[in-house]
N, C-alpha and C positions, 0 to 999 in steps of 0.2 A: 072837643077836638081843638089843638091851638091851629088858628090861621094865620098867626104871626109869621110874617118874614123875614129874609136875614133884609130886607130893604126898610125894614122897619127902623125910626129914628130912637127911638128908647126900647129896646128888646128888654117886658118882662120876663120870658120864661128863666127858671128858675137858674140860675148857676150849676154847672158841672165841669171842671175846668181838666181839662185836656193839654198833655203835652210828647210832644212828637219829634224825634227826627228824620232828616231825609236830607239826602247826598244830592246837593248841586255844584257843576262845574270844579270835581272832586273833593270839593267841602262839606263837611257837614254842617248842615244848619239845623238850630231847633226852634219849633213853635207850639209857642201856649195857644191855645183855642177853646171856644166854651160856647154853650148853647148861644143859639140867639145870631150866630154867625154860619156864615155857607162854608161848607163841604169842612166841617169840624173834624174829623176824623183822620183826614191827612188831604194832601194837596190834591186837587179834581185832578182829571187827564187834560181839560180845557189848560187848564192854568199850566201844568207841566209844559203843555205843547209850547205856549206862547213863551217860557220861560227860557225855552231849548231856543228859539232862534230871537233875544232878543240882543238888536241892532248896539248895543249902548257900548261906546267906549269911554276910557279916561277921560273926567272932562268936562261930561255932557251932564244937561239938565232933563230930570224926567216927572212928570207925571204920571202917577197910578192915580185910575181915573178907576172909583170904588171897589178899593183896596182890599177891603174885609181884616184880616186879619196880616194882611201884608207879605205876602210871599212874593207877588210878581214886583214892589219896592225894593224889595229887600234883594231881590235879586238884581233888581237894579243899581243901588244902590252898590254892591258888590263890584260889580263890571266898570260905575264910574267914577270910583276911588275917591279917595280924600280929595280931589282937585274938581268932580262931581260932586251933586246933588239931587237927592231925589224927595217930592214932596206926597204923601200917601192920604187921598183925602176918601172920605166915604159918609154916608148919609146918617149911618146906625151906628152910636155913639160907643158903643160892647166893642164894636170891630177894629175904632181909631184908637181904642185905650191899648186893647189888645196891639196893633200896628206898632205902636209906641213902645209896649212891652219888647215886641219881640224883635228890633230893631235895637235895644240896649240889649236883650239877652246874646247877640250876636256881635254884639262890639264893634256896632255903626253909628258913628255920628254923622253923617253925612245925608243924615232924614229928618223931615219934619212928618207929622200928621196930624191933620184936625178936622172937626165934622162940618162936610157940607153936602147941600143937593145941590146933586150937579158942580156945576160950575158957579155955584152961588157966591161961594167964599174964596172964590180963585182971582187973583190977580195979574200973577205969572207969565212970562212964556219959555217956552220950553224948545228943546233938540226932541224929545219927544214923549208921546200920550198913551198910554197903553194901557189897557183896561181889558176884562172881562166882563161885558157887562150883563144886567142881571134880568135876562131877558122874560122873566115870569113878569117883570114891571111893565111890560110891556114897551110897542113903537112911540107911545107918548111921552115915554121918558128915556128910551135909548137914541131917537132919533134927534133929539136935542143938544145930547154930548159930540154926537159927529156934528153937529151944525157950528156948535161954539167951541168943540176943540180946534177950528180950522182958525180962529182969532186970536188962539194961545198957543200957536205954534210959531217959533220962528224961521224966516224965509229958510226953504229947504229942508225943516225938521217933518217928522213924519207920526202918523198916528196908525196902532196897531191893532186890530181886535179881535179875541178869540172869539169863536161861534161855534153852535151846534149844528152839521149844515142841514139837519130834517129840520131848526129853530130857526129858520129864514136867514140862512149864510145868504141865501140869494138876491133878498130883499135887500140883505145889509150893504151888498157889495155893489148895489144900485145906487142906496142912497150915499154910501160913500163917493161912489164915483160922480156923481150929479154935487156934489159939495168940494170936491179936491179937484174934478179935473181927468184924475188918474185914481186906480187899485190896482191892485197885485194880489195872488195866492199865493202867501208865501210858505206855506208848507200845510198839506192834510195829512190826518193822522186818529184812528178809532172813532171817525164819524165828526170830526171836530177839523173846523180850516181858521187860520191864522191870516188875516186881511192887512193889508199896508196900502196907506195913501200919505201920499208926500204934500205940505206946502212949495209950490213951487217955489223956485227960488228968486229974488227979484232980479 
């Protein structure tokens, strides 16, 4: 049985490579996707939901905070135009090649992607952080990107995150709120809730 992760930093399982479209904000976009990455077969409903309400205009700086294959960048990335930037980083090296792919397949330059945990290879700060994150890895490693995306925010940018809410929405929107100050539910939807917490502004 493989125990591999899509949190895995070198994903062997074998290559099978996949490619998809799907209609966002009436465009079409397409994505390569291949084993060794989450939800490979087409975009989760987590990812969908957070995609429908994100905040990002012309302009702004964003963070995909473990990217996988890059659809909630890419959407970003979309909304903040050539005068925007978005940078798509993730731990599992299949996912950020993949991110890279599919960010030229769509004729965006306006993204970077490269492999890190966490917030290891980050320097940045941002309008804002949005991520899905990979909650099988557990609170030792999701409660650490709400701790340090609050350092890589700038004053008044805000951080997003989708959840499963029976996968401790509840927990999360505690420890969010004990690290920003503030959250928000900004939209539920098929058992999944969308979190927002602001850095204040100075």
């Amino acid at each position: 049985m493989n125990m591999e992760h899509y949190f895995t930093p070198k994903p062997q399982a074998q290559r099978d490579p996949l490619l998809f479209t799907v209609e966002l904000f009436q465009r079409e976009f397409k994505f390569r996707t291949d084993t060794g990455v989450f939800s490979r077969t087409e975009i989760d409903p987590g990812t969908l939901l957070l995609i429908s309400v994100l905040p990002v205009k012309p302009g702004d700086r964003v963070l995909d905070l473990g990217c996988g294959y890059g659809p909630i960048g890419i959407a970003a990335a979309y909304l903040a135009g050539p005068a925007g930037f978005v940078d798509m980083i993730d731990i599992n090296e299949r996912a950020v090649e993949l991110a890279r792919a599919n960010a030229a397949l769509n004729g965006l330059t306006n993204v970077r992607a490269w492999q890190s945990d966490g917030f290891s290879a980050v320097d940045g700060t941002y309008d804002w952080i949005v991520t899905n994150p990979p909650i099988r890895a557990g609170k030792k490693v999701i409660y650490p990107m709400v701790e340090k995306a609050y350092g890589h925010l700038n004053p008044g940018g805000g951080m997003l995150v989708v959840i499963r809410t029976k996968q401790g929405a509840k927990s999360m929107e505690k420890k969010m709120e004990s690290v920003f100050g503030n959250v928000e539910t900004v939209k539920i939807k098929q058992g999944y809730r969308v979190l927002k917490s602001v850095r204040p502004p100075v």
